[in-house]
N, C-alpha and C positions, 0 to 999 in steps of 0.2 A: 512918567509913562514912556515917553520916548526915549531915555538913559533904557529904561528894559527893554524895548525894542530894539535899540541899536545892538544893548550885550547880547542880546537872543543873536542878532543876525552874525554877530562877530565869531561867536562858538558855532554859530552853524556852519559858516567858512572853514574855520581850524578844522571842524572833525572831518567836514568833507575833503580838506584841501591835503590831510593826513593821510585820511585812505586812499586819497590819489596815490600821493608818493609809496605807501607801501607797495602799490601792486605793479612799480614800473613807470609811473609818468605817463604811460603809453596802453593803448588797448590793444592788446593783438587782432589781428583782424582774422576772419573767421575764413578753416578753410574750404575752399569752393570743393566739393565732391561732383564729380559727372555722374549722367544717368547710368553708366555700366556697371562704374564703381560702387552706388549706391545700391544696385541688383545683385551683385556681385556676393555671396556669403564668404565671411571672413572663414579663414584656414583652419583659427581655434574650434570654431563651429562644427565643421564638418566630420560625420562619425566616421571614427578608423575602422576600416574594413574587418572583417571577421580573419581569424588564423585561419591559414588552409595549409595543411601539410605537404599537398600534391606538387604547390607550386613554390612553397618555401625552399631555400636554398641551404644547407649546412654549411658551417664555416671551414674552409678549406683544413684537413690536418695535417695537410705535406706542405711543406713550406717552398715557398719560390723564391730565388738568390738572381740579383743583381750586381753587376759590376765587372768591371774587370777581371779577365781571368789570368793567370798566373801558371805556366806551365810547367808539370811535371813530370812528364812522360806523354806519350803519342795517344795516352786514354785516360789522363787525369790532370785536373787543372785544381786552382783554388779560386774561390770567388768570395769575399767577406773573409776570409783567415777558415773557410771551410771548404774541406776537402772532398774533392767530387771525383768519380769515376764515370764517362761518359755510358751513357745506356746501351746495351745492345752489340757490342763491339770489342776485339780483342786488338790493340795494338803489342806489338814486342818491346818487351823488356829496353831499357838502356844501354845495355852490356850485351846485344843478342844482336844478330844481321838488322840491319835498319832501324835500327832503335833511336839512334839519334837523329835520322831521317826523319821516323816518325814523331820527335816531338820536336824537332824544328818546322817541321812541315806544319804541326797545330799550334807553336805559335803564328807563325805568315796569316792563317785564318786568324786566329784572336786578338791580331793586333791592332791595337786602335781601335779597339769593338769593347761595347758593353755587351756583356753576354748575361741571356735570361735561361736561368737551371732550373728544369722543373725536379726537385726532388722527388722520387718514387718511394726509397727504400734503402736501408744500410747494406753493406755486401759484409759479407767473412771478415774483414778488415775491417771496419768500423766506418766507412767513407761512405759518403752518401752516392746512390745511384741516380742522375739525373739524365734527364733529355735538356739536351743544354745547344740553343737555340741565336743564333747570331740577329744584330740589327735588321738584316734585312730577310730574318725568319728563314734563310736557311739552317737546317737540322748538322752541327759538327760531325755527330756521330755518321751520318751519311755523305759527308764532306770527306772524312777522314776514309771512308772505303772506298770514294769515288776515285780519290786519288791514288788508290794504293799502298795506301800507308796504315790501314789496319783490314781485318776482315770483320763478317759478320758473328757474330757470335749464337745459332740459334736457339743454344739451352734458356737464353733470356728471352731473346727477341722473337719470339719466333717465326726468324728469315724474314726478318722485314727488310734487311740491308743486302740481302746473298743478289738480287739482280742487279745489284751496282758494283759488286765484285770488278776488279779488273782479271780478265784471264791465266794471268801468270799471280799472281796473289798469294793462293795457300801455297804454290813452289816456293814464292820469294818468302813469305813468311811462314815456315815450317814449323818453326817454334811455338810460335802461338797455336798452329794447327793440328800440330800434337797435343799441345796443352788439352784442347776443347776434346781430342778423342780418348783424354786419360792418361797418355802414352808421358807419362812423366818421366821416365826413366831416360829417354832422351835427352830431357834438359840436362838430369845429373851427366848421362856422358857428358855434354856440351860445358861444364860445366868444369868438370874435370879434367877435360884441353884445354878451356882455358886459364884452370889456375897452373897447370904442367905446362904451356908457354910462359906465362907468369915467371915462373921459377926458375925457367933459362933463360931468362930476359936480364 
């Protein structure tokens, strides 16, 4: 009788002293919750609000470009390997009175700037038209006629840049200000002195 007692107590060691070790050796101890926590309804619980159309947002379909910009004339830059045409604004040509003014003068503004392009719209050329927007939220396109280095353009804009004109402006930039009135036949004169200098050169 006591041989069966002892084997009884000995198996009841082993199974308990097994499941010890299976679960760890250790009991975790229980975590403490506060009373707020405990009030508190978990997040999963909580019903999602109804759709409301009025206040829903759409997802933007113009895209917005970051980075560096890279210049290519006094009214076009690149940002990502795409090519932007600043909004609202004529600068001159390269080859035209102040044309290299005007895109030395927009890099001095873009340098050392991440520049934010809101895309609007492609132009004739395939370039995207952006409002394109410097670190410290000055507007390029109104940079660029502050200074004199391009005008207003208001078939786009309309005249949202013409009170930052500088005075002498559409004299100094003629070209461009023919462009905007149609008067294209100018450029070809302009165009034609100077490939006839050209040729005496």
């Amino acid at each position: 009788m006591e041989y069966d007692l002892l084997e009884f107590f000995i198996v009841v060691v082993v199974v308990f002293g097994f499941g010890f070790l299976l679960k760890g050796g250790k009991r975790r101890p229980r975590r403490q919750v506060s009373s707020t926590q405990a009030r508190r309804p978990s997040k999963a619980r909580r019903p999602l609000a109804p759709f409301d159309p009025k206040s829903a947002r759409p997802l933007p379909s113009k895209p917005t470009l970051y980075g560096r910009a890279y210049v290519v004339d006094g009214d076009t830059v690149v940002i990502q390997k795409t090519q932007v045409r600043l909004f609202g604004i004529d600068a001159p040509e390269l080859n035209h009175p102040y044309g290299q003014k005007a895109k030395w003068a927009l890099v001095s503004l873009c340098k050392g700037q991440t520049v934010r392009a809101e895309v609007i719209e492609l132009d004739s050329y395939g370039r995207g038209v952006a409002r394109c927007y410097l670190q410290d939220g000055r507007d390029l396109s109104a940079e660029m006629v502050r200074i004199g280095m391009a005008i207003d353009w208001p078939k786009f804009s309309d005249g949202k840049y013409r009170s930052l004109e500088t005075p002498d402006a559409r004299k100094k930039l003629w070209l461009a200000d023919a462009r905007q009135k149609g008067r294209m036949q100018v450029w070809e004169q302009f165009d034609t002195k100077q490939m006839a200098r050209k040729g005496k050169e």
